[in-house]
C-alpha atoms as an extended CHARMM CRD file, in Angstrom:
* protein
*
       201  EXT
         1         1  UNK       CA             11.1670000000      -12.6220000000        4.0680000000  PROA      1               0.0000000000
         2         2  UNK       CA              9.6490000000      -10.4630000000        1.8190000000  PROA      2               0.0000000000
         3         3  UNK       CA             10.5680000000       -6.8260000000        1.3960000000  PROA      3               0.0000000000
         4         4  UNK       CA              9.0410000000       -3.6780000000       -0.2490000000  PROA      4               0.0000000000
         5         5  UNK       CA             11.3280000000       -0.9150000000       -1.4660000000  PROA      5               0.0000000000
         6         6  UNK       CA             10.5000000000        2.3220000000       -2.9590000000  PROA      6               0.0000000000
         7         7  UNK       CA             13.2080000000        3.4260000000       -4.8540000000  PROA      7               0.0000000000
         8         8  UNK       CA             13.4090000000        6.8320000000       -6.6610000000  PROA      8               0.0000000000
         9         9  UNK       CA             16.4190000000        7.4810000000       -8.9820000000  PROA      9               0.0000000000
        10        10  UNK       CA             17.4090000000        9.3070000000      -12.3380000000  PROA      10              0.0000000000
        11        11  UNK       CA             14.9310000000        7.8860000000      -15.1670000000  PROA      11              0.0000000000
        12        12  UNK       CA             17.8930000000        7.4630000000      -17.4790000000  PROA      12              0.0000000000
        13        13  UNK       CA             18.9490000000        4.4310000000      -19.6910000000  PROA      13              0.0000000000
        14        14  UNK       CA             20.7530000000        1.5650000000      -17.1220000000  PROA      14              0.0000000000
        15        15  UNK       CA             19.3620000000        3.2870000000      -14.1280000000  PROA      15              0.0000000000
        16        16  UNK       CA             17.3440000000        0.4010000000      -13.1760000000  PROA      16              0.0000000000
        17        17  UNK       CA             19.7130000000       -2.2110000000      -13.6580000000  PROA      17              0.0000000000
        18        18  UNK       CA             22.4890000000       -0.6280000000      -11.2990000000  PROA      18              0.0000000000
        19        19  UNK       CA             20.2450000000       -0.6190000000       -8.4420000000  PROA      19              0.0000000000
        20        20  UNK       CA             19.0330000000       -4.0160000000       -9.6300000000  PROA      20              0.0000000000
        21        21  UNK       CA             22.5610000000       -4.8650000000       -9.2170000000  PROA      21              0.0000000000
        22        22  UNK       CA             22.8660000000       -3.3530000000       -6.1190000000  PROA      22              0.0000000000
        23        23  UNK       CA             20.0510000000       -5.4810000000       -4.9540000000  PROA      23              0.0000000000
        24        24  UNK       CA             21.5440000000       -8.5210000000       -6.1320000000  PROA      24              0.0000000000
        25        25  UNK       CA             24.8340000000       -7.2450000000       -4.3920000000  PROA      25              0.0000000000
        26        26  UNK       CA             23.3110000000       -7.2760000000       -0.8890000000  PROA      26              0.0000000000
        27        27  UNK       CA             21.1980000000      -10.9720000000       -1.5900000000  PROA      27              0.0000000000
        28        28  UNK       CA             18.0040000000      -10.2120000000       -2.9700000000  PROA      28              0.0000000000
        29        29  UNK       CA             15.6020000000      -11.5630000000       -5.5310000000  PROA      29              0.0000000000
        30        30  UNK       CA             13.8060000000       -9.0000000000       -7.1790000000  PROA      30              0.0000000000
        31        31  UNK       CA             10.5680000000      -11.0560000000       -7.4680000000  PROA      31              0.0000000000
        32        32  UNK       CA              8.8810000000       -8.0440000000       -9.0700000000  PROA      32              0.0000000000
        33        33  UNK       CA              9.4570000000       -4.1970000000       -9.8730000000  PROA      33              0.0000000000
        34        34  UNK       CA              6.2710000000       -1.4760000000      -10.3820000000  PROA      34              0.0000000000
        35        35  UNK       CA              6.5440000000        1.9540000000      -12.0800000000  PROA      35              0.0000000000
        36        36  UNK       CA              4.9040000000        4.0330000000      -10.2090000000  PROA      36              0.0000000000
        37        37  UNK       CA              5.7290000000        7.2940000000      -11.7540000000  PROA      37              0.0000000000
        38        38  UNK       CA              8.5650000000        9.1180000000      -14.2540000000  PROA      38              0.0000000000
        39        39  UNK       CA              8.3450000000       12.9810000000      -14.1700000000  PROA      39              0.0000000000
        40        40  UNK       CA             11.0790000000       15.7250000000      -13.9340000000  PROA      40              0.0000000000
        41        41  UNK       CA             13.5830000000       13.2930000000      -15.2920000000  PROA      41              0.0000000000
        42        42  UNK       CA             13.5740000000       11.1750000000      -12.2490000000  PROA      42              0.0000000000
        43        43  UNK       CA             11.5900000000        7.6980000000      -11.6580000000  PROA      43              0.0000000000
        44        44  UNK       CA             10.1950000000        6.1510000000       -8.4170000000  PROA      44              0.0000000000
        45        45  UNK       CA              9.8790000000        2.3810000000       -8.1900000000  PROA      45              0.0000000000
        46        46  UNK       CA              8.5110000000       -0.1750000000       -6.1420000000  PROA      46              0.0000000000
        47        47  UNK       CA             10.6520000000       -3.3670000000       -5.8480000000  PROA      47              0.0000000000
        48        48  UNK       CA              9.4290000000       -6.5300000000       -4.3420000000  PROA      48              0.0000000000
        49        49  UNK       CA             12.2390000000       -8.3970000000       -3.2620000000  PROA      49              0.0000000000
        50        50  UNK       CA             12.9410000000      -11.8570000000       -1.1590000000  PROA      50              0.0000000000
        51        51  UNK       CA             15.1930000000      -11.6710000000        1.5770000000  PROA      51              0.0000000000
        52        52  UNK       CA             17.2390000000      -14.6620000000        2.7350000000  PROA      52              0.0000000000
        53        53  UNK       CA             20.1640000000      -13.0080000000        4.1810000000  PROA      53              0.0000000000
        54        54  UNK       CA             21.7590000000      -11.0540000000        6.9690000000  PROA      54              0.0000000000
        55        55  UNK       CA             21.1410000000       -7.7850000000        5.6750000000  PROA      55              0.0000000000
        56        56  UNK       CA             18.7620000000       -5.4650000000        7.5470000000  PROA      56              0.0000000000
        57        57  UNK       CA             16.0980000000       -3.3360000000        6.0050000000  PROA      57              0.0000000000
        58        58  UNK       CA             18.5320000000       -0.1490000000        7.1980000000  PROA      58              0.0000000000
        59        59  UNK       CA             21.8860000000       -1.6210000000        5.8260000000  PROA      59              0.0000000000
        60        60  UNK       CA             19.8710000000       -2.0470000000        2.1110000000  PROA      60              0.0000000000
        61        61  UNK       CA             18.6770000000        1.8680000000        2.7990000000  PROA      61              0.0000000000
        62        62  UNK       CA             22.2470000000        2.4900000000        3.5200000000  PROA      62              0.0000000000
        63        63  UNK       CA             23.4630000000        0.8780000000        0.6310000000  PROA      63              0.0000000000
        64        64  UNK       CA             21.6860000000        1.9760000000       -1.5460000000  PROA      64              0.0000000000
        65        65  UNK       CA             21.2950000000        5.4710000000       -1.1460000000  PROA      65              0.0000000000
        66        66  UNK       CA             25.1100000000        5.4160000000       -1.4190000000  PROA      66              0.0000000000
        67        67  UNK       CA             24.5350000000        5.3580000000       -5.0180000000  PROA      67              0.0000000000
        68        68  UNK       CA             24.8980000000        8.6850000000       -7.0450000000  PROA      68              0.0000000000
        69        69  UNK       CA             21.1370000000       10.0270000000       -7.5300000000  PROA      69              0.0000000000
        70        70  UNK       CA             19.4400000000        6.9390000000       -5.7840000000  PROA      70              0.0000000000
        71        71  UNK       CA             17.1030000000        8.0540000000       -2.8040000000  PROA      71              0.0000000000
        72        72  UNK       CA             15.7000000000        5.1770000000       -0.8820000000  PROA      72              0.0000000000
        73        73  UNK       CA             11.9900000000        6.4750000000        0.4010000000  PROA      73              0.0000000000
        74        74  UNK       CA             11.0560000000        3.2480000000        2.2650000000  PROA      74              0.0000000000
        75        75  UNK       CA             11.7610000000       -0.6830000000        3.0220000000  PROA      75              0.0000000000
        76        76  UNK       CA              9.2620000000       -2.8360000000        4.6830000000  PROA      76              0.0000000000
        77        77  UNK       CA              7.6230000000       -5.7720000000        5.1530000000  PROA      77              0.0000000000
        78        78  UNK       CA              4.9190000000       -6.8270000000        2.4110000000  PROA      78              0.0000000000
        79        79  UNK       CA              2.7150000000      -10.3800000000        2.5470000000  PROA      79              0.0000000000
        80        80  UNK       CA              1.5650000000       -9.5550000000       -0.9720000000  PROA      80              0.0000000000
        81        81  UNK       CA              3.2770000000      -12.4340000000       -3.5050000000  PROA      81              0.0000000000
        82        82  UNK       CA              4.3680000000      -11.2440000000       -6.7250000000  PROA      82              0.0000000000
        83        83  UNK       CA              2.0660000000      -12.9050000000       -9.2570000000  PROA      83              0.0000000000
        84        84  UNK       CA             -0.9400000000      -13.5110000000       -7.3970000000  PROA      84              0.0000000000
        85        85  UNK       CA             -4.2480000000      -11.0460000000       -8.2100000000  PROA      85              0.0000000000
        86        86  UNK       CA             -5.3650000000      -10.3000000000       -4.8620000000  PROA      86              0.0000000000
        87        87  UNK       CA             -7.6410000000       -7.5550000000       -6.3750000000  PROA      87              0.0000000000
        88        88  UNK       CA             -9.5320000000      -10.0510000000       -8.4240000000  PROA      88              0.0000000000
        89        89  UNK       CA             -9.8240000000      -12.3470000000       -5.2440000000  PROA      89              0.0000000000
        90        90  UNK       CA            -10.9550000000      -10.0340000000       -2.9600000000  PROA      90              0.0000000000
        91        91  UNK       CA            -13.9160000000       -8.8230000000       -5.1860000000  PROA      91              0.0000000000
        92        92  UNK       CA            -14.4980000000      -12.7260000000       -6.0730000000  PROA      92              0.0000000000
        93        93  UNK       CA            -15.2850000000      -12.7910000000       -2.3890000000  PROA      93              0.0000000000
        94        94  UNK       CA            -17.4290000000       -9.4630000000       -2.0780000000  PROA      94              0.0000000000
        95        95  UNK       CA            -19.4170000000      -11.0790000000       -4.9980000000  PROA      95              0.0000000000
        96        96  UNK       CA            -19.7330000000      -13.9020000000       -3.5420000000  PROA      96              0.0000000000
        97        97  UNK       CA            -21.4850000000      -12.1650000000       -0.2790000000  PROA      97              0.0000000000
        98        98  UNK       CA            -21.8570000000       -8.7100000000       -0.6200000000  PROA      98              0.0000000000
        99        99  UNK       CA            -24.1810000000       -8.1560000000        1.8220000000  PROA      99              0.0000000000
       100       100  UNK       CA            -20.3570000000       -8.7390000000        4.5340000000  PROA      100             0.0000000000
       101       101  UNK       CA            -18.5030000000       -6.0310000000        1.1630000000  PROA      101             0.0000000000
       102       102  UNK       CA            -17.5040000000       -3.8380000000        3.7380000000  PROA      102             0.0000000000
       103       103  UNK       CA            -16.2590000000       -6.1220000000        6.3270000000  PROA      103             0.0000000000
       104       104  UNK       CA            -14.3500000000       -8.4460000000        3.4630000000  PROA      104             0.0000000000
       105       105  UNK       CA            -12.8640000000       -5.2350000000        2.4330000000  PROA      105             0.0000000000
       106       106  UNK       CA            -11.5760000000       -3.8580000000        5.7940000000  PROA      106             0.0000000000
       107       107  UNK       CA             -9.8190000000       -7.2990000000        6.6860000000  PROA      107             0.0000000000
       108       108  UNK       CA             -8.1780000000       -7.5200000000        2.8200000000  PROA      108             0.0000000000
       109       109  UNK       CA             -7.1680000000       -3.6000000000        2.6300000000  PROA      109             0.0000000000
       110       110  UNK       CA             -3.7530000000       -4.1600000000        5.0540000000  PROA      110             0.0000000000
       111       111  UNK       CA             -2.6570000000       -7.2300000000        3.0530000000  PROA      111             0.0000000000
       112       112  UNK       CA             -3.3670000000       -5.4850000000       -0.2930000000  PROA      112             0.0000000000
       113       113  UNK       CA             -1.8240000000       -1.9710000000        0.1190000000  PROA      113             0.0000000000
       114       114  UNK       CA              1.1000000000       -3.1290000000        2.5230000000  PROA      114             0.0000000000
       115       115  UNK       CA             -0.1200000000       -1.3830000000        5.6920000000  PROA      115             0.0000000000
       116       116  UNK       CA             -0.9350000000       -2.6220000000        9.0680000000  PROA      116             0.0000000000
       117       117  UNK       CA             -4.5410000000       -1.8850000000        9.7400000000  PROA      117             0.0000000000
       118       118  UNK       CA             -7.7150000000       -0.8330000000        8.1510000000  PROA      118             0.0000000000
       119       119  UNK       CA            -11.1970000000        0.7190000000        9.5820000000  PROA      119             0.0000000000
       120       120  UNK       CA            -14.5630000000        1.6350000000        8.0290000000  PROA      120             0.0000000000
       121       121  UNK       CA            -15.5770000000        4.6530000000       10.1860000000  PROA      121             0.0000000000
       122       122  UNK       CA            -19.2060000000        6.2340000000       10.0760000000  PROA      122             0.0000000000
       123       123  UNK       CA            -20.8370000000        8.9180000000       12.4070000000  PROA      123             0.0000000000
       124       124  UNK       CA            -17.7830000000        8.5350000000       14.4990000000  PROA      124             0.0000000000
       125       125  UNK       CA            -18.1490000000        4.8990000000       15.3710000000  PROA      125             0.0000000000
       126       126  UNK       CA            -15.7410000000        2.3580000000       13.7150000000  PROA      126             0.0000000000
       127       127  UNK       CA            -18.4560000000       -0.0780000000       11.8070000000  PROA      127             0.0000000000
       128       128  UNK       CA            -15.4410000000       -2.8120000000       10.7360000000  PROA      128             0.0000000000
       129       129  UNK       CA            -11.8350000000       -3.5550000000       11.7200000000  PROA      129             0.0000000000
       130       130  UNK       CA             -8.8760000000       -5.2680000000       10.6700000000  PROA      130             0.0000000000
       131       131  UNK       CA             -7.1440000000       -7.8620000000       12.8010000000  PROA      131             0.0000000000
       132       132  UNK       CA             -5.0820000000       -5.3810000000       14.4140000000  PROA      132             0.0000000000
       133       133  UNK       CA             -7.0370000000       -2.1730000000       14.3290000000  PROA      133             0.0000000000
       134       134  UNK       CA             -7.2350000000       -0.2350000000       17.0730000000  PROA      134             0.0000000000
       135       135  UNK       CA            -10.9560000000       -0.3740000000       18.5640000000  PROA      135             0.0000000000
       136       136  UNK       CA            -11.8580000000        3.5890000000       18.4140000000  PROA      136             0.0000000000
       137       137  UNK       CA            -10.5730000000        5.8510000000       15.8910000000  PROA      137             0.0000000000
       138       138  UNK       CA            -11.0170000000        9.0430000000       15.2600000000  PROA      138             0.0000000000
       139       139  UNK       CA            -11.3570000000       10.4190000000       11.7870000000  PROA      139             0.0000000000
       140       140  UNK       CA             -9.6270000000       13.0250000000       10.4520000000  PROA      140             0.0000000000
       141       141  UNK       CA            -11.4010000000       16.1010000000        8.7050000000  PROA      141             0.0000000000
       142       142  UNK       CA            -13.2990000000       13.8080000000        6.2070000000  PROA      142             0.0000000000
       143       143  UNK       CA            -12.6910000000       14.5670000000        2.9040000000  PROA      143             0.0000000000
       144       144  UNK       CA            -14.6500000000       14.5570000000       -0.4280000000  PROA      144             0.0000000000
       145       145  UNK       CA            -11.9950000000       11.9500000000       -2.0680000000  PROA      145             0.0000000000
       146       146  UNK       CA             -9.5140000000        9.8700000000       -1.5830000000  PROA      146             0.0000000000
       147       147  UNK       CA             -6.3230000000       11.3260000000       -0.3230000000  PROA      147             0.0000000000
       148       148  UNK       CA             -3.1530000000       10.4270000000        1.8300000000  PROA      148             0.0000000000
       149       149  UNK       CA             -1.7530000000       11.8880000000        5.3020000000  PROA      149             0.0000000000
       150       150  UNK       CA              1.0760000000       11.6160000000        6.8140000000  PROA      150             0.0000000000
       151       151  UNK       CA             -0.2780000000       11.7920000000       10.6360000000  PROA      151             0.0000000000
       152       152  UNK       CA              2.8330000000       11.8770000000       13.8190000000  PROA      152             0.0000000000
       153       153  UNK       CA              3.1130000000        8.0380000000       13.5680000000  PROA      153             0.0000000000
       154       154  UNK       CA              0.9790000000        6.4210000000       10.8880000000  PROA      154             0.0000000000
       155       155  UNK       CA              0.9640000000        7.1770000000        7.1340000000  PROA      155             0.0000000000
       156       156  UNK       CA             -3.2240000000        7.3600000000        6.2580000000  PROA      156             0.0000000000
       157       157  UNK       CA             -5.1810000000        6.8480000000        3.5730000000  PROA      157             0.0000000000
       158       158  UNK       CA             -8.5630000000        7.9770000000        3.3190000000  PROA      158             0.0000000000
       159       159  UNK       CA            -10.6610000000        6.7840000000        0.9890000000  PROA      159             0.0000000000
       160       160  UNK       CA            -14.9390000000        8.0690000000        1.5140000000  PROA      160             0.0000000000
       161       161  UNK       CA            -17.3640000000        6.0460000000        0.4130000000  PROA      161             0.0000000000
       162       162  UNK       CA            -20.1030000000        8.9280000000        0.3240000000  PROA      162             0.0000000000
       163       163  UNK       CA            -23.3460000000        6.9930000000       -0.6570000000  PROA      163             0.0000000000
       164       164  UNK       CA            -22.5230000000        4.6910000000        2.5880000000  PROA      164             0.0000000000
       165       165  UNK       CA            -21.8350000000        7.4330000000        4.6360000000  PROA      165             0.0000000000
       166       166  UNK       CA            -18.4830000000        5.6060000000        5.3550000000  PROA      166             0.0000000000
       167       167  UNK       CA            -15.1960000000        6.5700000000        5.5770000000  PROA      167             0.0000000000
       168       168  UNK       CA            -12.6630000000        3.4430000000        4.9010000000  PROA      168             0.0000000000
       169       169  UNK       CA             -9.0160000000        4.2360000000        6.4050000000  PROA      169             0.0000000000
       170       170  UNK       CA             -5.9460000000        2.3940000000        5.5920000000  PROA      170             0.0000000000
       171       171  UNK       CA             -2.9450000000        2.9950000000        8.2400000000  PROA      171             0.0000000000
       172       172  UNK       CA              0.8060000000        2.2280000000        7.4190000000  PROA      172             0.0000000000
       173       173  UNK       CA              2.9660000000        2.3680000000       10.4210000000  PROA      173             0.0000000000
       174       174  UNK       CA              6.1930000000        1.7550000000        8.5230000000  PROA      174             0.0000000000
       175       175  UNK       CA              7.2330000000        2.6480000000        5.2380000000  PROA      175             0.0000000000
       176       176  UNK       CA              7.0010000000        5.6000000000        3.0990000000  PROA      176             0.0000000000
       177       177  UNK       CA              3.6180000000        7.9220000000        3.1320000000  PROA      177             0.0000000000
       178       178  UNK       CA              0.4510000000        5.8980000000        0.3530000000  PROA      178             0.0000000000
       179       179  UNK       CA              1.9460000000        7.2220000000       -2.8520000000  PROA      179             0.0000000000
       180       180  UNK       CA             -0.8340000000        8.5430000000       -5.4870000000  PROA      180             0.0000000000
       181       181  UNK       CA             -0.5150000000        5.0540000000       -7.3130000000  PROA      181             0.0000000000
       182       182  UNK       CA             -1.6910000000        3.3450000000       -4.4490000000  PROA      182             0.0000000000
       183       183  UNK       CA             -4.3210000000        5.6950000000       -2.9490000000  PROA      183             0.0000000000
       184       184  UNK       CA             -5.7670000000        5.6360000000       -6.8030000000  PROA      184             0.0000000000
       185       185  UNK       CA             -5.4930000000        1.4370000000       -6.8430000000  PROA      185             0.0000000000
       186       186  UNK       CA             -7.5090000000        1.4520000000       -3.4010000000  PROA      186             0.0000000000
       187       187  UNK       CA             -9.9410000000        3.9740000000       -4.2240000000  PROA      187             0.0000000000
       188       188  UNK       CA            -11.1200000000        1.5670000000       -7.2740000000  PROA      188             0.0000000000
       189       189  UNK       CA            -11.3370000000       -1.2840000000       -5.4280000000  PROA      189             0.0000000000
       190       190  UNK       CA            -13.2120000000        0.7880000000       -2.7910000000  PROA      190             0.0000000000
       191       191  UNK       CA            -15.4050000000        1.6940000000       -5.3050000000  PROA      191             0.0000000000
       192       192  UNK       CA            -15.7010000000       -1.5630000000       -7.1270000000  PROA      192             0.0000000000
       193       193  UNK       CA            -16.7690000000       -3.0140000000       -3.5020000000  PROA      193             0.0000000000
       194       194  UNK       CA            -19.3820000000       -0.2510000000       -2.4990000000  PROA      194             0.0000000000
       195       195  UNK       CA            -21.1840000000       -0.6790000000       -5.6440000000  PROA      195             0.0000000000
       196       196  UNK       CA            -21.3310000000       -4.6890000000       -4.9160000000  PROA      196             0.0000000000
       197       197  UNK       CA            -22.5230000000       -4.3390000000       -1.2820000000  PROA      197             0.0000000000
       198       198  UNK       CA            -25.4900000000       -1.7630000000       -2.5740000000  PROA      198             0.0000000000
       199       199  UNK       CA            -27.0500000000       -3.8610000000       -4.8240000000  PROA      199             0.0000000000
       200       200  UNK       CA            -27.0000000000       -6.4390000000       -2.0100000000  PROA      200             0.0000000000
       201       201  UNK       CA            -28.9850000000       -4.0900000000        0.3380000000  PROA      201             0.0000000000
């Protein structure tokens, strides 16, 4: 099973390798660690880990917030394989038919940015879905860029696509709220995409 972590601790010299440790403590391979920021003397890090054992996303939470300075902000479940370049694939196959940019998009976002479900929403109607979108949803207040929210049960991101007149939504149901990292990797891709499918039209 793989596992997403977002770990954020002291950025000091050996800080990394105790909860490395830690990790390797409970019976995980840490297949891959991301920086995603280091301000105000403290770091936040993504770890990508695979789980073979007994221990439950909440006991590794448990575990390791018991260390001095360590705050554990979220565990989940991730299909994205250290390694691969699922960016680079995903626009292969926008490129490939960009007149569907939209629709490729939609059904890669979840996959990519470790949510659940994504939507493309215009004048209130939802144009493309994910797998397990739900069939209507209603936008919040759309805004002018690319931002996160952390709505009663789903962490959003909402990324506009103004010259579409689309709004693409990305919805994590567990896990930690889309930090700025993320939003700012999705909003390029986003980008990258929209750009693709106009020339196609």
């Amino acid at each position: 099973m793989l596992l997403r972590l977002r770990v954020s601790l002291p950025d000091r010299p050996g800080g990394l390798g105790q909860v490395a440790k830690a990790l390797g403590a409970l019976g995980a391979d840490i297949l891959q660690v991301t920086v995603l920021e280091r301000e105000a003397g403290r770091a936040v890090d993504d770890f990508t880990v695979s789980w073979p054992g007994p221990v439950t996303a909440a006991e590794a939470r448990e575990r390791l917030s018991a260390m001095p300075g360590v705050r554990v902000e979220g565990v989940w479940a991730t299909k994205e394989v250290p390694g691969s370049a699922p960016d680079y694939d995903l626009l292969m196959h926008v490129a490939a038919e960009p007149s569907r940019g939209f629709a490729t998009l939609v059904d890669a976002l979840p996959a990519l940015c470790g949510a659940e479900w994504s939507v493309a929403v215009a004048d209130g109607a939802v144009r493309h879905a994910s797998l397990a979108a739900p069939a209507e949803f209603e936008l919040p207040e759309p805004p002018p860029r690319a931002i996160c929210v952390d709505a009663k049960e789903v962490r959003l991101m909402l990324l506009p696509v103004l010259a579409a007149g689309l709004h693409v939504v990305v919805a994590r149901a567990e896990g930690p709220v889309f930090h700025r990292a993320e939003v700012e990797r999705a909003a390029r891709i986003v980008d990258v995409v929209s750009k693709l499918a106009a020339r196609a039209s």
